[in-house]
C-alpha positions in Angstrom: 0.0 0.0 0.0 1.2 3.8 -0.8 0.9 4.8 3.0 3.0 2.0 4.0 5.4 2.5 1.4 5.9 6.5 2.3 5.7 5.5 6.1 8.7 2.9 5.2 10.5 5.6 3.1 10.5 8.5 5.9 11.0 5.7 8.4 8.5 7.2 10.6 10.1 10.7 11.1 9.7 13.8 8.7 11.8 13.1 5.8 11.8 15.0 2.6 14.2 11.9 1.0 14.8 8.5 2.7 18.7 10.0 3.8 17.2 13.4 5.2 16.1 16.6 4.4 18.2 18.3 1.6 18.6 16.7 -1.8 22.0 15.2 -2.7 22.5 13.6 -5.7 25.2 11.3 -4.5 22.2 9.8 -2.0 20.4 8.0 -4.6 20.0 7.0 -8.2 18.7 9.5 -9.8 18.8 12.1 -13.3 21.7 14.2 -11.7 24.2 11.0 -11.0 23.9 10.3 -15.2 24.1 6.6 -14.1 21.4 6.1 -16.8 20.3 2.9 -15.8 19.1 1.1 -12.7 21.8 -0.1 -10.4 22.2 -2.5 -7.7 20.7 -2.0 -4.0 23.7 -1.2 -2.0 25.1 1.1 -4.2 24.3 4.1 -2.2 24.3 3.9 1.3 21.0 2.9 3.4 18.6 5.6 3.9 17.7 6.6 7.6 14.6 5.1 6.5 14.5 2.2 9.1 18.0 1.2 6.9 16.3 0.5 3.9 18.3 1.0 0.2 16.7 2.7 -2.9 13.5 4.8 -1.0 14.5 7.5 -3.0 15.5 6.8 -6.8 16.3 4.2 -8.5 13.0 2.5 -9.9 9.6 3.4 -9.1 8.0 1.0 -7.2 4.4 -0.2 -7.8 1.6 -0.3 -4.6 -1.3 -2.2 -3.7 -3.1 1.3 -4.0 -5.7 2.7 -6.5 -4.6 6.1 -8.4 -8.3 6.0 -10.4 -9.1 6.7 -14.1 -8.5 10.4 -14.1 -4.8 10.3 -15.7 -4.2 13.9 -14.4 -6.0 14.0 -11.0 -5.9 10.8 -8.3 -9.6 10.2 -7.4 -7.6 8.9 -3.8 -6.2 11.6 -1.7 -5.1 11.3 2.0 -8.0 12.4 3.4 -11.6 10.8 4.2 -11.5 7.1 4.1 -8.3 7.0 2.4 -7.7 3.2 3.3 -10.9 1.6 2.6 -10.9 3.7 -1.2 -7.8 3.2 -2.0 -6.3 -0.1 -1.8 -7.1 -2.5 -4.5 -9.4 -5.1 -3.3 -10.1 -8.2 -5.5 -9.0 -5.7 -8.6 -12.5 -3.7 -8.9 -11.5 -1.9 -12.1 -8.6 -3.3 -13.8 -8.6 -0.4 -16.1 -7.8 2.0 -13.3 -3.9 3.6 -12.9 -2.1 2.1 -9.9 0.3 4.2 -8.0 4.1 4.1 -8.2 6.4 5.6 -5.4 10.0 6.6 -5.2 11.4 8.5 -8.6 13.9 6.5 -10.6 16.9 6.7 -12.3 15.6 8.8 -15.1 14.0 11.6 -13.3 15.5 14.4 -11.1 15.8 14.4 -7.5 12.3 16.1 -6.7 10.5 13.2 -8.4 12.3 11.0 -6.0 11.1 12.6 -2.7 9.6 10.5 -0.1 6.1 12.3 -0.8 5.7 12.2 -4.4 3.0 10.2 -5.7 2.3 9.2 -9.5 0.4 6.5 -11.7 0.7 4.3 -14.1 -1.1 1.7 -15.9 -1.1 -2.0 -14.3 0.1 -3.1 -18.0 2.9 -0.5 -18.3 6.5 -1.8 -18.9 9.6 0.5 -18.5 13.1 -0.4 -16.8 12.6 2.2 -14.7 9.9 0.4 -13.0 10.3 -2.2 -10.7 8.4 -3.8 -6.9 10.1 -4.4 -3.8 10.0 -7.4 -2.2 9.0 -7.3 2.1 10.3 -10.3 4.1 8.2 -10.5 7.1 
């Protein structure tokens, strides 16, 4: 889900980026490190983000949570009854966008800020995409 995704990201405090407040390019994969690809986890060192690698660049990262059909304007927002709206629940409308979290390699470091939401298409394919796996 997109809340436990951002809560994981700022790991539970205020951040702006999973390493801290002010952007740094050397922090994560992103536009400004002209990497131009995705890269390993480990490359960059763990965010403060309850230690966790690539909050912040990278890939976007898919959620469990609905962005809706509007392309420009998520029908979810965090207030009301975010939880029970959002999430995707035996795939009510396959046709809706999903959101992704987390910037990636190809975009600057303000996409890849611990708050910035976007969508995408369940069917979209780009290597700048990816999932994270979560070992309980």
């Amino acid at each position: 889900r997109e809340d436990q995704w951002e809560y994981a990201a700022r790991g539970g405090k205020d951040l702006k980026y999973a390493w801290g407040s002010k952007e740094d390019s050397g922090k994560g994969n992103n536009e400004e490190t002209k990497i131009g690809r995705s890269s390993a986890a480990g490359v960059f060192k763990k965010g403060k983000a309850f230690g966790l690698y690539d909050m912040s660049g990278n890939v976007w990262e898919w959620t469990a949570s609905r962005w809706g059909q509007d392309v420009m304007n998520s029908s979810f927002d965090y207030g009301g009854d975010y939880l029970n709206n959002r999430l995707v629940q035996n795939d009510p409308n396959p046709i809706e966008f999903r959101m992704i979290r987390g910037g990636s390699w190809i975009n600057t470091a303000d996409f890849c800020r611990c708050a910035f939401r976007f969508r995408r298409h369940p069917d979209f394919r780009f290597n700048g995409l990816g999932f994270r796996l979560v070992c309980l």
